[in-house]
C-alpha positions as a Markdown table, in Angstrom:
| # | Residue | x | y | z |
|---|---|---|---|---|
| 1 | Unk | -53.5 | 18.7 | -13.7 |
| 2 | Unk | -52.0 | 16.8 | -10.7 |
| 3 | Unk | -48.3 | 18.1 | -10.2 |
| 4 | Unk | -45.7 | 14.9 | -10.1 |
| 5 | Unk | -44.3 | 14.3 | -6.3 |
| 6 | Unk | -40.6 | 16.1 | -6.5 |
| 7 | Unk | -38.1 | 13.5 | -6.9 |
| 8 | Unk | -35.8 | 13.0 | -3.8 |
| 9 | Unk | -32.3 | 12.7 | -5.0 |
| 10 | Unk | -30.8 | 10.9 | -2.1 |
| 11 | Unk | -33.0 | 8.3 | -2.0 |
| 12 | Unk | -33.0 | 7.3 | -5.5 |
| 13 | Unk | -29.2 | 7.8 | -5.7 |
| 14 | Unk | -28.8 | 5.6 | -2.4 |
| 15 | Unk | -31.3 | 3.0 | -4.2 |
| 16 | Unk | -29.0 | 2.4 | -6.7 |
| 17 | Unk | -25.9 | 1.8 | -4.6 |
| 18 | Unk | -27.5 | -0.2 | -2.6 |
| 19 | Unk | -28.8 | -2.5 | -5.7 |
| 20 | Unk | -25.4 | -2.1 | -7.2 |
| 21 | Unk | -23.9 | -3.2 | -3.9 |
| 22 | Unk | -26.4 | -6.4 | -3.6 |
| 23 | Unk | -25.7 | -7.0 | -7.2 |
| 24 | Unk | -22.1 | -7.7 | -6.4 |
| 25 | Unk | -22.9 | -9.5 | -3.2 |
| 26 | Unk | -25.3 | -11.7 | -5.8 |
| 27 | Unk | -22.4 | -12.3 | -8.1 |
| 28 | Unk | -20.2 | -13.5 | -5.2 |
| 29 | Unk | -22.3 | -15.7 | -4.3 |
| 30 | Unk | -22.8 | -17.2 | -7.6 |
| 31 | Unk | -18.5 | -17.9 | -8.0 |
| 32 | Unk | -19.3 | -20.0 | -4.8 |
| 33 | Unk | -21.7 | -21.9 | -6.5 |
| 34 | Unk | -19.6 | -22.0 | -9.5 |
| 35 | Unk | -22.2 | -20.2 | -11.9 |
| 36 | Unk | -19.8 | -18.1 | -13.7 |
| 37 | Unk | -21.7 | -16.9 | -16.3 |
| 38 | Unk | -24.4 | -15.5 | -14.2 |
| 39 | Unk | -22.2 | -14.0 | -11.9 |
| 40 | Unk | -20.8 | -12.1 | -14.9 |
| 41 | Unk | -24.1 | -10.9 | -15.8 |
| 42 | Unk | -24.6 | -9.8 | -12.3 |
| 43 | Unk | -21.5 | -7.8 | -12.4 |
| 44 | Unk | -22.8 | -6.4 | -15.0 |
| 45 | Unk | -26.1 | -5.4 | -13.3 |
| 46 | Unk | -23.4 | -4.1 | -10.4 |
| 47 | Unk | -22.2 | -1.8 | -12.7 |
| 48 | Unk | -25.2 | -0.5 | -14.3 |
| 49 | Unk | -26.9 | 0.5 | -11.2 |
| 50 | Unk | -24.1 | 2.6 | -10.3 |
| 51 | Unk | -24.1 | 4.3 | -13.2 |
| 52 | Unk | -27.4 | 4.8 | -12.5 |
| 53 | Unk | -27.1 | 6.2 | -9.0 |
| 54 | Unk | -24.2 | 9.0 | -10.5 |
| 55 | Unk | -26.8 | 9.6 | -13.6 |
| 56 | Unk | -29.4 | 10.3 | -11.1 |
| 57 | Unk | -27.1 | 12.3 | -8.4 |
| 58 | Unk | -25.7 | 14.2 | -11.4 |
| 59 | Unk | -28.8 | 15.0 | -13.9 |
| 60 | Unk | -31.3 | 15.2 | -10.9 |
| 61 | Unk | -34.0 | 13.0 | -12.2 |
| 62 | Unk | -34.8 | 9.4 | -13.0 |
| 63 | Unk | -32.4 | 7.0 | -14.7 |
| 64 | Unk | -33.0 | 6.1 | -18.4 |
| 65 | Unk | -33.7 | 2.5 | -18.4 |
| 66 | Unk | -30.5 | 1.0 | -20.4 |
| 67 | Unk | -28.7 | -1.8 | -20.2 |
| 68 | Unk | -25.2 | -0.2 | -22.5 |
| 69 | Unk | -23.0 | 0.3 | -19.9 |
| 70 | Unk | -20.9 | 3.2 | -22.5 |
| 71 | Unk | -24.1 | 4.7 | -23.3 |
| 72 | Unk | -24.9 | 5.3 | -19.7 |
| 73 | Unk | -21.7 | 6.8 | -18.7 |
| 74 | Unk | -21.7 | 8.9 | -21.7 |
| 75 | Unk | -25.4 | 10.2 | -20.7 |
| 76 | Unk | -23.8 | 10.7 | -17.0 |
| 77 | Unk | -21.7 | 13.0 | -18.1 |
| 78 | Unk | -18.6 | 10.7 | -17.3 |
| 79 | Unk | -15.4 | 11.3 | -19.3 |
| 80 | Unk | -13.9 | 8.1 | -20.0 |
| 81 | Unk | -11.0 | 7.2 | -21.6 |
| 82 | Unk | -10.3 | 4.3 | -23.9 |
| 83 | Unk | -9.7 | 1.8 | -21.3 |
| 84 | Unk | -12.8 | 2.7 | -19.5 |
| 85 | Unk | -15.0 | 2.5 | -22.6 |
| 86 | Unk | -13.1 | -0.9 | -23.3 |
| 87 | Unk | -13.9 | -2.0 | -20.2 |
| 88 | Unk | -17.8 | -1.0 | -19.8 |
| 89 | Unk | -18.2 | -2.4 | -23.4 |
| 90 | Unk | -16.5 | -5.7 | -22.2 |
| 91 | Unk | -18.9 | -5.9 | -19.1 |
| 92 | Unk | -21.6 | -4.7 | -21.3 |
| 93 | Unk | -21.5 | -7.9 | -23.4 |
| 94 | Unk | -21.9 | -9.8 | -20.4 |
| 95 | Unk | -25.3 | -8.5 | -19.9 |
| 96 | Unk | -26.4 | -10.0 | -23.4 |
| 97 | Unk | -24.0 | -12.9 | -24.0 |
| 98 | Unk | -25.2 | -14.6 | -19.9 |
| 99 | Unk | -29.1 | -13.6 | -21.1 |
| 100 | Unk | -29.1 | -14.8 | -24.4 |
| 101 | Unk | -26.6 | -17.6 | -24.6 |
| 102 | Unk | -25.9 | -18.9 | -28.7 |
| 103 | Unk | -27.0 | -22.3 | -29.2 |
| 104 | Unk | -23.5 | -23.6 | -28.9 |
| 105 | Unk | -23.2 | -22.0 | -25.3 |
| 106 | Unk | -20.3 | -20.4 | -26.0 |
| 107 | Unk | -20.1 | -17.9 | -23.4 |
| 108 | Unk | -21.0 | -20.2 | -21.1 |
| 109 | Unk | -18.4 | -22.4 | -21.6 |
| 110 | Unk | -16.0 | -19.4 | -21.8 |
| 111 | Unk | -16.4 | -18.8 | -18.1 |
| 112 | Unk | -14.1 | -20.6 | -16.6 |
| 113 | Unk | -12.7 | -20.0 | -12.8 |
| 114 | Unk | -9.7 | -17.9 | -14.1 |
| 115 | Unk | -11.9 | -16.0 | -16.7 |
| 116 | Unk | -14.4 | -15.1 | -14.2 |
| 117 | Unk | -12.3 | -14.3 | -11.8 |
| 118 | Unk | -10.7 | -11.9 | -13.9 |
| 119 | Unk | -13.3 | -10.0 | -15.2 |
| 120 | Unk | -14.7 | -9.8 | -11.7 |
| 121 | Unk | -11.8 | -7.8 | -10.8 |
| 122 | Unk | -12.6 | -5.5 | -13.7 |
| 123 | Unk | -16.3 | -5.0 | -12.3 |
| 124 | Unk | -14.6 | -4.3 | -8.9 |
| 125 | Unk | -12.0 | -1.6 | -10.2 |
| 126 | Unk | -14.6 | 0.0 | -12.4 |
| 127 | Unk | -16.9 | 0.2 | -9.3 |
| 128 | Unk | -14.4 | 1.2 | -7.4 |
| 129 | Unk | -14.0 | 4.2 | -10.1 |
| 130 | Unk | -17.6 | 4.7 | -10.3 |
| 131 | Unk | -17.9 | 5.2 | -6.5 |
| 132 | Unk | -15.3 | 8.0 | -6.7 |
| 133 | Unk | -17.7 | 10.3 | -8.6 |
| 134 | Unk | -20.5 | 10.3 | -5.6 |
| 135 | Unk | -20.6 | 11.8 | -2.3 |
């Protein structure tokens, strides 16, 4: 049996940052365009792939491949406390509401300007928190 190449930590953990960091640059982008509902979603993706990155630097192998931003930080090891878990569960619903809009287009029409640029600053600060738990 062929043994599996050993997994190089600081690569994978530096792919994820860097997706989680384009992510974000993504989501910008998409403000400027005024596609707030995407640029939710890709705030969420932001925030998953850092979670990723601290899952991998942390557990030393491969990501699980999840979208619930709680469950991740929970599998990470992360302690959170209620306003983190509020906040990850908030993002997380971006992921699904952006993706799988109801046929009224709720969401959608929720995103305003104001809203957007609110939650955005959410993704930012929990980022910002997230980054503080790699090298």
């Amino acid at each position: 049996m062929e043994e599996q190449p050993q997994l190089n930590i600081e690569r994978v953990t530096a792919y994820w940052q860097t997706e989680a960091d384009e992510a974000l640059q993504v989501a910008a982008h998409l403000i400027e365009a005024g596609d707030y509902s995407y640029a939710l979603f890709f705030g969420h993706l932001a925030v998953e792939k850092m979670l990723k990155a601290i899952y991998v630097y942390r557990k030393q192998q491969h990501a699980p491949p999840l979208h619930n931003l709680v469950r991740l930080a929970e599998l990470a090891d992360l302690d959170l406390d209620a306003a983190q878990t509020e906040a990850l569960a908030t993002i997380t619903a971006f992921n699904i509401e952006a993706r799988y809009p109801d046929l009224k287009r709720a969401f959608r029409q929720q995103c305003t300007s104001a809203f957007t640029a609110r939650h955005m600053a959410s993704i930012r600060e929990v980022l910002t928190w997230l980054k503080s738990h790699l090298p």
